[in-house]
PQR file of N, CA, C, O and H, with PARSE charges and radii, in Angstrom:
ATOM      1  N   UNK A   1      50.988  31.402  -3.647 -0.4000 1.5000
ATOM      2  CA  UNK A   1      50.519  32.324  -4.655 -0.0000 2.0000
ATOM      3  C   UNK A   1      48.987  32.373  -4.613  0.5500 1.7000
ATOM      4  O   UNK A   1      48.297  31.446  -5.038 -0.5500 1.4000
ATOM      5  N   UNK A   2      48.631  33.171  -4.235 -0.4000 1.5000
ATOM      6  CA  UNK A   2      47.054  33.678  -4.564 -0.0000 2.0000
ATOM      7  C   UNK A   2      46.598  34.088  -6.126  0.5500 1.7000
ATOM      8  O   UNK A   2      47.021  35.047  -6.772 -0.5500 1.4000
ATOM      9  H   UNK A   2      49.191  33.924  -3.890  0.4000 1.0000
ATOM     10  N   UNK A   3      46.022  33.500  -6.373 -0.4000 1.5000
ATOM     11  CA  UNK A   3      44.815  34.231  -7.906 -0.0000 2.0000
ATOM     12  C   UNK A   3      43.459  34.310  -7.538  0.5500 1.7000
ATOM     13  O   UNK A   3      42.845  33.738  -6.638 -0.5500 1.4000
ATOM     14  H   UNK A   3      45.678  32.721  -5.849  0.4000 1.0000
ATOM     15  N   UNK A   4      43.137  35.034  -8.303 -0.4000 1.5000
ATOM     16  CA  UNK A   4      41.969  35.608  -8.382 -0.0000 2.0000
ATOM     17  C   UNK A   4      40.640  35.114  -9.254  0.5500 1.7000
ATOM     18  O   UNK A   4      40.850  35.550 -10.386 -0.5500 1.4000
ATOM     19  H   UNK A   4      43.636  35.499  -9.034  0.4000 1.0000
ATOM     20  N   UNK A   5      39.702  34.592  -9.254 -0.4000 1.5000
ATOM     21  CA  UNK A   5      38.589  34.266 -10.669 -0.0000 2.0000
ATOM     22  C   UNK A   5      36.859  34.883 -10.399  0.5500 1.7000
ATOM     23  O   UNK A   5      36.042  34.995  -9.485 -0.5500 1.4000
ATOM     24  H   UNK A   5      39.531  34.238  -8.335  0.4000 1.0000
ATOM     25  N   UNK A   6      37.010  35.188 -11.997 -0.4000 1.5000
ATOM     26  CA  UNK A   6      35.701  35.526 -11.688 -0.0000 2.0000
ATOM     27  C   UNK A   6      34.533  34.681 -11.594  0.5500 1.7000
ATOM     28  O   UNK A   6      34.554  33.605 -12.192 -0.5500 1.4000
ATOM     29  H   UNK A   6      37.673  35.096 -12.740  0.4000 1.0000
ATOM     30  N   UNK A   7      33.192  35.130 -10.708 -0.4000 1.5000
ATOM     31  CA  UNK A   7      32.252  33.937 -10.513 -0.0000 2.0000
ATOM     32  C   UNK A   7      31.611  34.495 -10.808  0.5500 1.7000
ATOM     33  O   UNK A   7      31.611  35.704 -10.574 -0.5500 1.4000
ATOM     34  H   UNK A   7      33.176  36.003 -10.222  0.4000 1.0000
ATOM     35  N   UNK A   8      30.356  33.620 -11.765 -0.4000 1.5000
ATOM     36  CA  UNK A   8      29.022  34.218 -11.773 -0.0000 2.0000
ATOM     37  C   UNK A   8      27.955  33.600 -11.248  0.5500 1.7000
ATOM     38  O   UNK A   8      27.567  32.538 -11.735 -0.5500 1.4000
ATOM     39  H   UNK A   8      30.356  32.638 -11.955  0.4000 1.0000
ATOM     40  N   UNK A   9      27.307  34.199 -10.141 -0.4000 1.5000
ATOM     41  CA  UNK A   9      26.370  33.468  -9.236 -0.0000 2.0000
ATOM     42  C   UNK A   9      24.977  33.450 -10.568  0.5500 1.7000
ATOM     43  O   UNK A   9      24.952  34.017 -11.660 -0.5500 1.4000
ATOM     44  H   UNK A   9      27.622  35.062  -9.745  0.4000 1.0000
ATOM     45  N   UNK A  10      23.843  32.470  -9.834 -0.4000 1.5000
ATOM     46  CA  UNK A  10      22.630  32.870 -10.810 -0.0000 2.0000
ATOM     47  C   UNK A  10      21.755  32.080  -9.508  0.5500 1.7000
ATOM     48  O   UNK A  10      22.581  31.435  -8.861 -0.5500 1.4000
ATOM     49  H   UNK A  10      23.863  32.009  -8.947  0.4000 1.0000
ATOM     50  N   UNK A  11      20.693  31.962  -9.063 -0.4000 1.5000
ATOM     51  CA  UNK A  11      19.545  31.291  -8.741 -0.0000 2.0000
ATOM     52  C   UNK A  11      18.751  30.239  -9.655  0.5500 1.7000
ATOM     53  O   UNK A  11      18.527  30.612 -10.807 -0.5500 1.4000
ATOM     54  H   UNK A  11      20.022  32.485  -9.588  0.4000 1.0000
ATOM     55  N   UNK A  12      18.405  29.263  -9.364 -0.4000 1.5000
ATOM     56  CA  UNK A  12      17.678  28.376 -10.019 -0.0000 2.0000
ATOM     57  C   UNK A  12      16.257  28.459  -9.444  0.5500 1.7000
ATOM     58  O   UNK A  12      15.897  29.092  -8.452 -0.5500 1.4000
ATOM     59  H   UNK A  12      18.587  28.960  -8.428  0.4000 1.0000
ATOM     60  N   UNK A  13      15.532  27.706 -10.253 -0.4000 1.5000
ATOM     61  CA  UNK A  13      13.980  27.249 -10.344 -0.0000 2.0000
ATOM     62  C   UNK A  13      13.568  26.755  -8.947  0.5500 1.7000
ATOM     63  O   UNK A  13      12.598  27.171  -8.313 -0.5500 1.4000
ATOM     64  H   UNK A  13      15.825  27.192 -11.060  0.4000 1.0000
ATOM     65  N   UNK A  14      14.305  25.954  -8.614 -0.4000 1.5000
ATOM     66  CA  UNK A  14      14.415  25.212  -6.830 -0.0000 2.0000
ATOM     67  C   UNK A  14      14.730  26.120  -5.828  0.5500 1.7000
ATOM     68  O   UNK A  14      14.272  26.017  -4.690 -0.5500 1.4000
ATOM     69  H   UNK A  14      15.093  25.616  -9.129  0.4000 1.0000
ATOM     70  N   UNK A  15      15.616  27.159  -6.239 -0.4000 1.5000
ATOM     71  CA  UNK A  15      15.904  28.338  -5.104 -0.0000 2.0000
ATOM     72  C   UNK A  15      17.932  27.930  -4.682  0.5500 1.7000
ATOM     73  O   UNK A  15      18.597  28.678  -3.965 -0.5500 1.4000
ATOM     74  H   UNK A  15      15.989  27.244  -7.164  0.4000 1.0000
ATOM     75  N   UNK A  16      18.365  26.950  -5.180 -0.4000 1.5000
ATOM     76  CA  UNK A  16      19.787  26.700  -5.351 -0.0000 2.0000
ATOM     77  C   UNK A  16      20.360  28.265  -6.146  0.5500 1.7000
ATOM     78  O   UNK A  16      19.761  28.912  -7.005 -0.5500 1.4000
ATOM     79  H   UNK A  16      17.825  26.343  -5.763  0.4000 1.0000
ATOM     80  N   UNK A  17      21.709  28.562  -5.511 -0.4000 1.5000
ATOM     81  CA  UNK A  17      23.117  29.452  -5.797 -0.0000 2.0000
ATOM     82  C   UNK A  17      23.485  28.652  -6.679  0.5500 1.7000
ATOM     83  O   UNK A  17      23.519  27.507  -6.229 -0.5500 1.4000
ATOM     84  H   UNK A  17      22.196  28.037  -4.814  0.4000 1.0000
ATOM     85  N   UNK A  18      23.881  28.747  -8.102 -0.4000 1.5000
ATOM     86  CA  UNK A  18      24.794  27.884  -9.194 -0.0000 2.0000
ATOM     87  C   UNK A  18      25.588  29.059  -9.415  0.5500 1.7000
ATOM     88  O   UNK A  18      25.265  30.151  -9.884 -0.5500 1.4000
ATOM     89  H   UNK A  18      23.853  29.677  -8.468  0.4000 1.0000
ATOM     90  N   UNK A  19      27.188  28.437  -8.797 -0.4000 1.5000
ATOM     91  CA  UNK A  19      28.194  29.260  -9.358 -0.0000 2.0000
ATOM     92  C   UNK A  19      28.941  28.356 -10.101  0.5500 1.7000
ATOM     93  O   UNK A  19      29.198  27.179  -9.847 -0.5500 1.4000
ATOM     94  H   UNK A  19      27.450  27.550  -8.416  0.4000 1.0000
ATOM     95  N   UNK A  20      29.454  29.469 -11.630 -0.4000 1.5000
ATOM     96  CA  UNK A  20      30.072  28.853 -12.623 -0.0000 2.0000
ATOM     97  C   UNK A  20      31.229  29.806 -12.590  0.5500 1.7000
ATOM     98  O   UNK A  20      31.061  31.004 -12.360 -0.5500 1.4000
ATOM     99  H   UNK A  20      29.245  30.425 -11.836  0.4000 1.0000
ATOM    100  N   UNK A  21      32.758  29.115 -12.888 -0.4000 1.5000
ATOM    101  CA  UNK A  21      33.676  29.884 -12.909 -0.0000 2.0000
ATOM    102  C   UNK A  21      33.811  29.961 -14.565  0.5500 1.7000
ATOM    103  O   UNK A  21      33.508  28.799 -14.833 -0.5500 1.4000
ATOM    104  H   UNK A  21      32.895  28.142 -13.075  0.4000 1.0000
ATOM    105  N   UNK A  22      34.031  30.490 -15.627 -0.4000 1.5000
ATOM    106  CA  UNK A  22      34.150  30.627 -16.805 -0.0000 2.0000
ATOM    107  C   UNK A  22      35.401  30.564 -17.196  0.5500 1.7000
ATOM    108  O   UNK A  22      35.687  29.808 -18.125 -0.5500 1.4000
ATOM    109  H   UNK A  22      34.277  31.434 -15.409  0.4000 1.0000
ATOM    110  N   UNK A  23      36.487  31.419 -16.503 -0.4000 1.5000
ATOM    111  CA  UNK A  23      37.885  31.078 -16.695 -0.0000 2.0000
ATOM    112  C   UNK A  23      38.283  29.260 -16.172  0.5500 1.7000
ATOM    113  O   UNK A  23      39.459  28.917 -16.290 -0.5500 1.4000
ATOM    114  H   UNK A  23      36.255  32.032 -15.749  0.4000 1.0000
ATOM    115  N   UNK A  24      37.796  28.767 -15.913 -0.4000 1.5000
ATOM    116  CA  UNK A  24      37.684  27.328 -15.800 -0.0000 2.0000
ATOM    117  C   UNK A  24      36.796  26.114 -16.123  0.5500 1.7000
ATOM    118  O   UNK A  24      36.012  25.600 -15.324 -0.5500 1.4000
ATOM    119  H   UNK A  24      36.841  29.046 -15.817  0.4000 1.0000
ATOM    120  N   UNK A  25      37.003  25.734 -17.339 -0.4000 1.5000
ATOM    121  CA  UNK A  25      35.889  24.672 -17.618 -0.0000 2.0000
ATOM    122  C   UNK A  25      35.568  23.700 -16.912  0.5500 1.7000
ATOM    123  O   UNK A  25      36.184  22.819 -16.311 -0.5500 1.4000
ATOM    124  H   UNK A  25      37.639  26.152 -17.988  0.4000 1.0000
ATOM    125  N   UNK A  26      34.453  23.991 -17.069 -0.4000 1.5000
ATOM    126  CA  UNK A  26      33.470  22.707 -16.298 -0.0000 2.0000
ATOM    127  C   UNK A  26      33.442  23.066 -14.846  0.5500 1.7000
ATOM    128  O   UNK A  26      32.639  22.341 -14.259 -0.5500 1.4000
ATOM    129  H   UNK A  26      33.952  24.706 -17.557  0.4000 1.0000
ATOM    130  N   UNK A  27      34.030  23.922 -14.060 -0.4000 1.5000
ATOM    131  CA  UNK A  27      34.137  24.633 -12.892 -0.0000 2.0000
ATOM    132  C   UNK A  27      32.857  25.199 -12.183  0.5500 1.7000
ATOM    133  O   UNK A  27      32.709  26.415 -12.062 -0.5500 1.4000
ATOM    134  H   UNK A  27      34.682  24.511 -14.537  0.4000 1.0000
ATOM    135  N   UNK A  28      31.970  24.334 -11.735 -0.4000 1.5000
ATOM    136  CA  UNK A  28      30.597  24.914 -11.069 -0.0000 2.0000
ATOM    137  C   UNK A  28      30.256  23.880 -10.147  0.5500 1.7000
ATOM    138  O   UNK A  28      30.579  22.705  -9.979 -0.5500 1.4000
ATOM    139  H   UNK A  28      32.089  23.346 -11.833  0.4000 1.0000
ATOM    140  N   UNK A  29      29.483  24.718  -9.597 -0.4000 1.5000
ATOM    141  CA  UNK A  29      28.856  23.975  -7.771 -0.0000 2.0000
ATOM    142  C   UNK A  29      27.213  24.732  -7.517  0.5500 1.7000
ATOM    143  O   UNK A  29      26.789  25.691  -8.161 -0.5500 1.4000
ATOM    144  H   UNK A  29      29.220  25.673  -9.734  0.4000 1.0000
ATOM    145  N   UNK A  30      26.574  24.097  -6.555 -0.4000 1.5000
ATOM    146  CA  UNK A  30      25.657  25.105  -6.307 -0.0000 2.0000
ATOM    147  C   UNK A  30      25.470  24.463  -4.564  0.5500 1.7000
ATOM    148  O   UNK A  30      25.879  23.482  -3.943 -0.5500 1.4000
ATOM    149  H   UNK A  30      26.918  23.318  -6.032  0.4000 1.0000
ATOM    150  N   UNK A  31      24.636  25.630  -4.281 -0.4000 1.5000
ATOM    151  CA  UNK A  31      24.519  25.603  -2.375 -0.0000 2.0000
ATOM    152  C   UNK A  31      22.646  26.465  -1.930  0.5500 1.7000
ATOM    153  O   UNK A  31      22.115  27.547  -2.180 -0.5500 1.4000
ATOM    154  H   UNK A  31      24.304  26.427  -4.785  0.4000 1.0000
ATOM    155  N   UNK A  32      22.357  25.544  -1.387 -0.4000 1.5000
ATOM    156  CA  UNK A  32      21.145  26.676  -0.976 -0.0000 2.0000
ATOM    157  C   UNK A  32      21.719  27.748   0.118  0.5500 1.7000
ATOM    158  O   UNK A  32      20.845  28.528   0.497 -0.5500 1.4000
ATOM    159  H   UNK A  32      22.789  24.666  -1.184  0.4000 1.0000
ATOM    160  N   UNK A  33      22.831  27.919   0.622 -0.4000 1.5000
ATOM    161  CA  UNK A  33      22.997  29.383   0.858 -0.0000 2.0000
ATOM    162  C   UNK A  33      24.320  29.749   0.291  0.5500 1.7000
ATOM    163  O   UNK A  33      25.250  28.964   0.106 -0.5500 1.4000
ATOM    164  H   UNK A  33      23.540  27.285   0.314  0.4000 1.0000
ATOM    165  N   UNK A  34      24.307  31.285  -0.018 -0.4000 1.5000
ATOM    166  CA  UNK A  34      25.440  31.829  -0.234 -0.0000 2.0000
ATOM    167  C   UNK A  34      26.786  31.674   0.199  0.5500 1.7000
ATOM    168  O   UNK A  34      27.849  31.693  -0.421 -0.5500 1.4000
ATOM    169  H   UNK A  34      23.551  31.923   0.132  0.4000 1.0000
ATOM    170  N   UNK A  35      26.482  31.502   1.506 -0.4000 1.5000
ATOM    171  CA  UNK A  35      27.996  31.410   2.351 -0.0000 2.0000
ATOM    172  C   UNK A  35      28.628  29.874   1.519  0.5500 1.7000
ATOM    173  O   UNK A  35      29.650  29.657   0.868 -0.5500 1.4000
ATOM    174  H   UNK A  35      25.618  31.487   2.009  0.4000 1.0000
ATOM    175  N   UNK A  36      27.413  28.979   1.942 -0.4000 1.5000
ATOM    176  CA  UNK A  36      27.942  27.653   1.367 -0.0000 2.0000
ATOM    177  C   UNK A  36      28.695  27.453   0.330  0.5500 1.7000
ATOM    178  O   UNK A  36      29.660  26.707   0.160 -0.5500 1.4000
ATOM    179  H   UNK A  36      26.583  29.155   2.471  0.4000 1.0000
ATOM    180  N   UNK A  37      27.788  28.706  -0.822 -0.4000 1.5000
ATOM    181  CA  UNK A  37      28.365  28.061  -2.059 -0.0000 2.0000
ATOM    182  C   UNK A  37      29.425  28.875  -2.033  0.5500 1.7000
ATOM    183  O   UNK A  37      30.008  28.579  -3.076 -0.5500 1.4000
ATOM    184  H   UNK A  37      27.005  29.312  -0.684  0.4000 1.0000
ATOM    185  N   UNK A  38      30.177  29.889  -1.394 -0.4000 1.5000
ATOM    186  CA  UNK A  38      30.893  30.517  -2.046 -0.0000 2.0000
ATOM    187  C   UNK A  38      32.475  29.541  -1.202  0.5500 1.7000
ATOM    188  O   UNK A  38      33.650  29.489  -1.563 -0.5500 1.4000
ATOM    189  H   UNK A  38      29.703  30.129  -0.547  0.4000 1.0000
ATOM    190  N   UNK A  39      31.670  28.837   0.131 -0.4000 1.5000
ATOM    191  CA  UNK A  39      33.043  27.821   0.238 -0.0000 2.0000
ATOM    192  C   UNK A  39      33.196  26.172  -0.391  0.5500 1.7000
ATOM    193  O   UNK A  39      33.885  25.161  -0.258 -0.5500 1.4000
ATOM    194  H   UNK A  39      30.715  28.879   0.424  0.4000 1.0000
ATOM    195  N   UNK A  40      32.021  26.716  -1.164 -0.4000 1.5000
ATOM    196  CA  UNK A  40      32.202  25.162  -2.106 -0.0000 2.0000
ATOM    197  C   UNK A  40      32.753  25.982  -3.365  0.5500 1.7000
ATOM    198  O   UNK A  40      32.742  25.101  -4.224 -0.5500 1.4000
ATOM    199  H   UNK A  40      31.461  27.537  -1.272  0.4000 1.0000
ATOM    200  N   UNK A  41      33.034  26.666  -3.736 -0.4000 1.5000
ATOM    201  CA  UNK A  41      33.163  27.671  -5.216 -0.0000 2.0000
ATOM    202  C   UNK A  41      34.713  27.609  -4.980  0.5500 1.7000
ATOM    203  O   UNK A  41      35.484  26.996  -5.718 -0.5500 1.4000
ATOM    204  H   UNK A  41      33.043  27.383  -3.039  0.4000 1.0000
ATOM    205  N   UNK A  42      35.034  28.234  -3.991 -0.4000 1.5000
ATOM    206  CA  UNK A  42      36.449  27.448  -3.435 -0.0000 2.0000
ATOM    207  C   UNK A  42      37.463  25.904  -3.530  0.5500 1.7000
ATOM    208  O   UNK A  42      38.521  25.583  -4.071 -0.5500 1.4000
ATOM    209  H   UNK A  42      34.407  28.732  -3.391  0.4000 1.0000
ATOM    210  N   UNK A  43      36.606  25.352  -2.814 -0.4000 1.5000
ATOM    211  CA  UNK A  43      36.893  23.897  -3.578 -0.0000 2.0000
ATOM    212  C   UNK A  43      37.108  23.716  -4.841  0.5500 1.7000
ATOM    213  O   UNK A  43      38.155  23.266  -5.306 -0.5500 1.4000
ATOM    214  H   UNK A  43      35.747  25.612  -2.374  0.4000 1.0000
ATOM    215  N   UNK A  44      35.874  24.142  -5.638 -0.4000 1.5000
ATOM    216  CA  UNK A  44      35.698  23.237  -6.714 -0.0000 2.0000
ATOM    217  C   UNK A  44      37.343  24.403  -7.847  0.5500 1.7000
ATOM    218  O   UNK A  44      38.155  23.907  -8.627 -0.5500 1.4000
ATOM    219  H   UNK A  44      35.023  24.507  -5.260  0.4000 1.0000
ATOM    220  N   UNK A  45      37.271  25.305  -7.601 -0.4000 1.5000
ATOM    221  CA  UNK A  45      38.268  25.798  -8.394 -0.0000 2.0000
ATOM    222  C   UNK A  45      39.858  25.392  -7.765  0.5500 1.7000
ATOM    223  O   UNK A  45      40.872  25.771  -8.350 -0.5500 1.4000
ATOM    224  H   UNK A  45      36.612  25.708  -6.967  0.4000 1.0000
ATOM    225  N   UNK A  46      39.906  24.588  -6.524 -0.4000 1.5000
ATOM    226  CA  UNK A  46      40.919  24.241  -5.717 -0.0000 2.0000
ATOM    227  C   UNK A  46      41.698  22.845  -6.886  0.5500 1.7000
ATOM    228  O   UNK A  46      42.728  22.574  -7.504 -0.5500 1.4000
ATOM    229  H   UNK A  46      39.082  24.280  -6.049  0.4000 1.0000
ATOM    230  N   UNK A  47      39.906  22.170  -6.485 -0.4000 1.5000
ATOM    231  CA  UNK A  47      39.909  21.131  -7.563 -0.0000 2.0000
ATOM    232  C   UNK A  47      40.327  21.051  -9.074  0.5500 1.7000
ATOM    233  O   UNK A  47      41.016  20.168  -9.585 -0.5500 1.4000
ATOM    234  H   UNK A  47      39.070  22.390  -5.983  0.4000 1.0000
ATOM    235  N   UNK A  48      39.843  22.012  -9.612 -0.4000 1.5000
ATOM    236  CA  UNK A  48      39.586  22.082 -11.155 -0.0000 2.0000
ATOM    237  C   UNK A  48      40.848  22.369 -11.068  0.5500 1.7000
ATOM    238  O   UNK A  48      41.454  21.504 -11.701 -0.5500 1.4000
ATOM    239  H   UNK A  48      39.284  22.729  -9.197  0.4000 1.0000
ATOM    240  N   UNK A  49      41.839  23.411 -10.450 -0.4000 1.5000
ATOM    241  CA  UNK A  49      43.235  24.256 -10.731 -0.0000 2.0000
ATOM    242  C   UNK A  49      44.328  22.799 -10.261  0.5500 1.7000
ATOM    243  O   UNK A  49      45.510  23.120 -10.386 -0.5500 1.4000
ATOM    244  H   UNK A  49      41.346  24.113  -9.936  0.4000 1.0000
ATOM    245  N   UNK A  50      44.174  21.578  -9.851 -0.4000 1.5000
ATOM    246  CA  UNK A  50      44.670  20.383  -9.865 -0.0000 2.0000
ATOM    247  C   UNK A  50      44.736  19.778 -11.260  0.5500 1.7000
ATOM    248  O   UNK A  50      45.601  18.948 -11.539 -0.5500 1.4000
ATOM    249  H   UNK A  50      43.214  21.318  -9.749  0.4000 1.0000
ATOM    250  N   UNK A  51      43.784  20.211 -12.177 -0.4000 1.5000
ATOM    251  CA  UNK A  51      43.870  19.185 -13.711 -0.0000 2.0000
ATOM    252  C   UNK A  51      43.324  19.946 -14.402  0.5500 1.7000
ATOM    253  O   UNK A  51      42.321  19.585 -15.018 -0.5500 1.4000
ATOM    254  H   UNK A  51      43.082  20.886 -11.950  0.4000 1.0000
ATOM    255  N   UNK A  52      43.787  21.150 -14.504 -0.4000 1.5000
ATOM    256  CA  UNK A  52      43.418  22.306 -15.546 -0.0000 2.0000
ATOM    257  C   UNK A  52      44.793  22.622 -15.931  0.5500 1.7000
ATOM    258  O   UNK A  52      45.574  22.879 -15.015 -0.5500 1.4000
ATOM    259  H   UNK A  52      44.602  21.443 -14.004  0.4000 1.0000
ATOM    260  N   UNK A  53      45.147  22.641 -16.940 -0.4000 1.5000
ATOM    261  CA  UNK A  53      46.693  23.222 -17.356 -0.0000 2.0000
ATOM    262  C   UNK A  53      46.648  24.785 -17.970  0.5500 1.7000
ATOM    263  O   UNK A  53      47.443  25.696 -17.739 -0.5500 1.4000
ATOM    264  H   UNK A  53      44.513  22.432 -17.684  0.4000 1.0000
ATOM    265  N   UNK A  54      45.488  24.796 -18.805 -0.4000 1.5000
ATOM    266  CA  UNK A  54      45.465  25.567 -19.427 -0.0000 2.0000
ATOM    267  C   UNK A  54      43.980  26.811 -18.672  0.5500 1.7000
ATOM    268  O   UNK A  54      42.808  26.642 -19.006 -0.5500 1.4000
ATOM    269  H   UNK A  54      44.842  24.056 -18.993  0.4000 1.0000
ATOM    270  N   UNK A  55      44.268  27.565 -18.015 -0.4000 1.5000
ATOM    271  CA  UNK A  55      43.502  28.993 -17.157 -0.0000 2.0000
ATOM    272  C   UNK A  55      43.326  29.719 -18.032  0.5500 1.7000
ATOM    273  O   UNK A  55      44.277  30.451 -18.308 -0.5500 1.4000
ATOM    274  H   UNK A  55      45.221  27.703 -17.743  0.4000 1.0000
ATOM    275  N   UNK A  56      42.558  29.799 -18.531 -0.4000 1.5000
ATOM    276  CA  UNK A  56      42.344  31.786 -19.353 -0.0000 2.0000
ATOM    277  C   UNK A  56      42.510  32.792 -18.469  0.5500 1.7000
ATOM    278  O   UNK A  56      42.318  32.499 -17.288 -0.5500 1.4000
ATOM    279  H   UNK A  56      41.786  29.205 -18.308  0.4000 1.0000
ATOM    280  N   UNK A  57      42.922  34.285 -18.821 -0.4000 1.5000
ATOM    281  CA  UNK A  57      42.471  35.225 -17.959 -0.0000 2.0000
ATOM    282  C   UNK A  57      42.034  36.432 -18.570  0.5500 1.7000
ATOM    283  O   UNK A  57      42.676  37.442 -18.860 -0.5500 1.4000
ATOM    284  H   UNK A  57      43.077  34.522 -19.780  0.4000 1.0000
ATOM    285  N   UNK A  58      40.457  36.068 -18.761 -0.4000 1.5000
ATOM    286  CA  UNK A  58      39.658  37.207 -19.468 -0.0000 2.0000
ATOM    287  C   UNK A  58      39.338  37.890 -18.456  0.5500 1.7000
ATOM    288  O   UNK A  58      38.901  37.577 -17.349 -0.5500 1.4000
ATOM    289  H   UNK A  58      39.936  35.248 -18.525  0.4000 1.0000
ATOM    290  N   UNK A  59      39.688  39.199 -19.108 -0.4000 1.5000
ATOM    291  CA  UNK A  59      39.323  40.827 -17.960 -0.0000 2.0000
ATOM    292  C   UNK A  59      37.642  40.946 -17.824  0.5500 1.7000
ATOM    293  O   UNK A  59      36.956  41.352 -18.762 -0.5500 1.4000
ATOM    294  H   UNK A  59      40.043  39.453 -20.007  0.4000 1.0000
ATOM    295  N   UNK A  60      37.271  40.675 -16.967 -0.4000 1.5000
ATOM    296  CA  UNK A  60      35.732  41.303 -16.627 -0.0000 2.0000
ATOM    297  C   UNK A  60      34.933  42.020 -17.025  0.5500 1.7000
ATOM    298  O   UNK A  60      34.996  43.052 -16.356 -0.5500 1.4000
ATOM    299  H   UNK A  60      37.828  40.346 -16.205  0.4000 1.0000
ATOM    300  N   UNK A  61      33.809  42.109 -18.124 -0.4000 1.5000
ATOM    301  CA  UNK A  61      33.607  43.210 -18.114 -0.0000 2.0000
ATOM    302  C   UNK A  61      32.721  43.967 -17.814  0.5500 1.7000
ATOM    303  O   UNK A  61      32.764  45.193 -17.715 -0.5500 1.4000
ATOM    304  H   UNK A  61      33.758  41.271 -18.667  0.4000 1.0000
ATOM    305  N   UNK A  62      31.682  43.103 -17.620 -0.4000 1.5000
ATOM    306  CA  UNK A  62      30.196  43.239 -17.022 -0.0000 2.0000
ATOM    307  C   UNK A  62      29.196  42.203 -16.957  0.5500 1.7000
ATOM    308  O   UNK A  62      29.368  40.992 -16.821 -0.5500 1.4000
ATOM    309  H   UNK A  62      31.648  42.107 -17.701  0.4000 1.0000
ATOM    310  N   UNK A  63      28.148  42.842 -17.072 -0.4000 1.5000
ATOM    311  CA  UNK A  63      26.782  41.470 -17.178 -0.0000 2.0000
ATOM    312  C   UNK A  63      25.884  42.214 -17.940  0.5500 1.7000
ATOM    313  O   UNK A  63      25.907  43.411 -17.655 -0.5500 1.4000
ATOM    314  H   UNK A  63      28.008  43.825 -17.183  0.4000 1.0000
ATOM    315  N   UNK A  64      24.933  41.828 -19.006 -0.4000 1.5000
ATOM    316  CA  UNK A  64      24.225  42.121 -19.472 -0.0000 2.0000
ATOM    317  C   UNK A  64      23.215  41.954 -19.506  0.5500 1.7000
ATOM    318  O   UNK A  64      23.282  40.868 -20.083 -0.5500 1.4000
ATOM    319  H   UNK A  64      24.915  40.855 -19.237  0.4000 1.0000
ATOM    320  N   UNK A  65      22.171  42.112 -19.367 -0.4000 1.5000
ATOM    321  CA  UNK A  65      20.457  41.263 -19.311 -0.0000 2.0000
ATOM    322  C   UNK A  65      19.658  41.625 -20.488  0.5500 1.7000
ATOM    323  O   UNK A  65      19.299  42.802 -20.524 -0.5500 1.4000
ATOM    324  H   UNK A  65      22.117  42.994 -18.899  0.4000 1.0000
ATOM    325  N   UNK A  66      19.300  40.859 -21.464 -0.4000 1.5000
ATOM    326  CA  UNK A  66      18.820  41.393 -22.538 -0.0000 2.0000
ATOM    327  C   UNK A  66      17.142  40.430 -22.614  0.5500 1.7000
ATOM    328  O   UNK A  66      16.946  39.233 -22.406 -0.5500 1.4000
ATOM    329  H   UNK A  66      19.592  39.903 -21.434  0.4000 1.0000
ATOM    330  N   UNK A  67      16.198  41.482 -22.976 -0.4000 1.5000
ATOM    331  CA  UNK A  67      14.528  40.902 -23.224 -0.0000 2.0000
ATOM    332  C   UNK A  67      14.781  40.348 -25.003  0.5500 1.7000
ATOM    333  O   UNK A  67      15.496  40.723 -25.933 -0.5500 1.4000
ATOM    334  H   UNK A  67      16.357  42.455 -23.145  0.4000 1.0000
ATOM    335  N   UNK A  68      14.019  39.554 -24.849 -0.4000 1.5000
ATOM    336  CA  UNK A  68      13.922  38.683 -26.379 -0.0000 2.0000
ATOM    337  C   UNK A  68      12.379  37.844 -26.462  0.5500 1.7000
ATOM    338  O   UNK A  68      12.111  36.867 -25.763 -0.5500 1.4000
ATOM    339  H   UNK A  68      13.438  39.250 -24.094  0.4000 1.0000
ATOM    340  N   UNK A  69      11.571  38.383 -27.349 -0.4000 1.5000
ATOM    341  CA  UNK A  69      10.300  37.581 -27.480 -0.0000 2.0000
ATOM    342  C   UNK A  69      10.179  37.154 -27.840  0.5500 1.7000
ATOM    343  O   UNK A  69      10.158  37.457 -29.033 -0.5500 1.4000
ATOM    344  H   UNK A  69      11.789  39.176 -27.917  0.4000 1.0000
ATOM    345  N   UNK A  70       9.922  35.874 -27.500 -0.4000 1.5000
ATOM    346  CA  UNK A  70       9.687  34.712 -27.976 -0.0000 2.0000
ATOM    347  C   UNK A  70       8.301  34.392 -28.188  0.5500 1.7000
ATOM    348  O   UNK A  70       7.983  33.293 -28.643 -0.5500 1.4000
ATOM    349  H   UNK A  70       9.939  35.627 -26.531  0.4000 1.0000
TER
END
């Protein structure tokens, strides 16, 4: 059985890929290249879907970027 999850990549301060899966807690990795992380993003949800019982499956709906002054 194949499923599907959504990832949200981001860049860090160091120049590291941090992908967090959200439909899976605690589900994140990071890679200084893309390719890497997206076959460590693999793993780690390989992993997490071993001692996760409970998966959400929230529908996607976008990304938002919002300015706030601080």
């Amino acid at each position: 059985m194949t499923k599907s999850f959504n990832v949200i990549i981001e860049k860090d301060e160091d120049g590291y890929f941090v992908a967090t899966v959200p439909s899976l807690r605690g589900c994140h990795t990071q890679a200084k290249s893309l390719d890497k992380l997206m076959e460590r993003t693999k793993e780690a949800i390989e992993l997490c879907l071993e001692v996760e019982e409970d998966v959400s499956e929230n529908e996607f709906i976008g990304v938002q970027r919002l300015a706030v002054s601080v």
